[in-house]
C-alpha positions in Angstrom: 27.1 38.5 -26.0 24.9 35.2 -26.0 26.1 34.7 -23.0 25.4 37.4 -20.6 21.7 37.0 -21.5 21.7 32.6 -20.7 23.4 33.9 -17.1 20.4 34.0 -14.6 18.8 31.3 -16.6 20.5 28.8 -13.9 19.6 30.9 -10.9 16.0 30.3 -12.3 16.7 26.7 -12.8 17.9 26.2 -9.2 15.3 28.4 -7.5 12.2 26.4 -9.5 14.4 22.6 -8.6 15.0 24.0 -5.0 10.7 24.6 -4.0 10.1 21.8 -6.1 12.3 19.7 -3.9 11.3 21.4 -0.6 7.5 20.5 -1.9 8.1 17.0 -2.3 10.2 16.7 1.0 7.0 18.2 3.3 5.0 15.8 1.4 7.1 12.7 2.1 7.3 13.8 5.5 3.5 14.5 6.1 3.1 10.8 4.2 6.0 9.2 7.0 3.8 11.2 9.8 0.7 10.1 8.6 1.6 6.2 8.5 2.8 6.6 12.3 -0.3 7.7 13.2 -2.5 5.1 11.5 0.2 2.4 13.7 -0.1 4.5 16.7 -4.2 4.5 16.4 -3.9 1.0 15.6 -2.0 0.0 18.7 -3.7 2.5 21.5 -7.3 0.7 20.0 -5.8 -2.7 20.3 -4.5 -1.7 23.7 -7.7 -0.3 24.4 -9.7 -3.6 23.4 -7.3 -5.3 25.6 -7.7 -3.6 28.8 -11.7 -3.5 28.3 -12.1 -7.3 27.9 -9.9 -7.7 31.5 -12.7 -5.3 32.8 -10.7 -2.1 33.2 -13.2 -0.2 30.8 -11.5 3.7 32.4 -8.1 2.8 32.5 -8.5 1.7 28.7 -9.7 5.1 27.7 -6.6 6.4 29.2 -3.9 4.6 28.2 -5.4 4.8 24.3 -5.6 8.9 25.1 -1.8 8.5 26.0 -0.8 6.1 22.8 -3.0 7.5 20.4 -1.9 10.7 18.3 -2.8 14.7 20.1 -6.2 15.4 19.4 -7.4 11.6 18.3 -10.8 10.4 19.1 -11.1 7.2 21.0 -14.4 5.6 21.0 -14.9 2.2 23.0 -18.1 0.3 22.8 -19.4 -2.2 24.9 -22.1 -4.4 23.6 -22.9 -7.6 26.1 -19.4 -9.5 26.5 -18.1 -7.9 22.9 -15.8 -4.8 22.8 -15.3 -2.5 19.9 -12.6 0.4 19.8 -12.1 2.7 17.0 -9.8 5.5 17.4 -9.6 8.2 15.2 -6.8 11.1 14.1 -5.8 13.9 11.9 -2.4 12.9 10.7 0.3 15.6 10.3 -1.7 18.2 12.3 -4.3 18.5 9.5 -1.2 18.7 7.1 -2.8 16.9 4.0 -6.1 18.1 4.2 -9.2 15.1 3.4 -6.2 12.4 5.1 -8.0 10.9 8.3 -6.3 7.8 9.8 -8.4 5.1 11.9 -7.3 2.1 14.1 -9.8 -0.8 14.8 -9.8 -3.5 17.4 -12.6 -6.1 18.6 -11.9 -8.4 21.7 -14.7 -10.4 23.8 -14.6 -9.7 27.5 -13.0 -12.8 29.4 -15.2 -14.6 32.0 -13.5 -13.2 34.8 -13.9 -9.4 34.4 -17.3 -8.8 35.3 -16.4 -10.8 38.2 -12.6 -10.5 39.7 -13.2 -11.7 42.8 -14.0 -14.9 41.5 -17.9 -14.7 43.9 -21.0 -16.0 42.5 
């Protein structure tokens, strides 16, 4: 008799370990998507500050558009000859809420890209 009433015990048990595990999975791969992002924001800003300092300040806004994350923010700031990019993303479509990623880059604007042509 004992054991007709232990009998949907394990069907409990593997229910409560199966959303448990499903939980933790999302969360690992919200955490996986989240650490792309903060690389991809990292490289479009760095690309970004690249292009800027040759003097190309348009086409630097669109190729960090087209590395960055959907939906990041790209921000380029010119200053005199120095160049500050920040780019900034909701990982995981807004997945983990508070989680913001950011990607940083400073260059100085070579000598020639105010001037291409090389004329006084």
């Amino acid at each position: 008799m004992r054991r007709r009433h232990d009998a949907g015990m394990v069907t409990v048990e593997g229910a409560i370990v199966l959303c448990a595990f499903v939980t933790v999975l999302g969360f690992a791969l919200a955490a996986i998507t989240a650490v792309t992002d903060q690389l991809r924001c990292t490289d479009a800003a760095r690309e970004a500050a690249r292009l800027a300092a040759r003097g190309e300040p348009d086409r630097a806004r669109t190729a960090a558009e087209t590395i960055a994350p959907r939906g990041a923010h790209v921000a380029i700031q010119l200053d005199g000859d120095t160049i500050a990019v920040e780019v900034a993303a909701t990982p995981a479509g807004g997945l983990i809420p508070g989680l913001h990623v950011t990607g940083h880059a400073f260059a100085v604007a070579e000598p020639d890209s105010a001037n291409p042509e090389g004329e006084p």
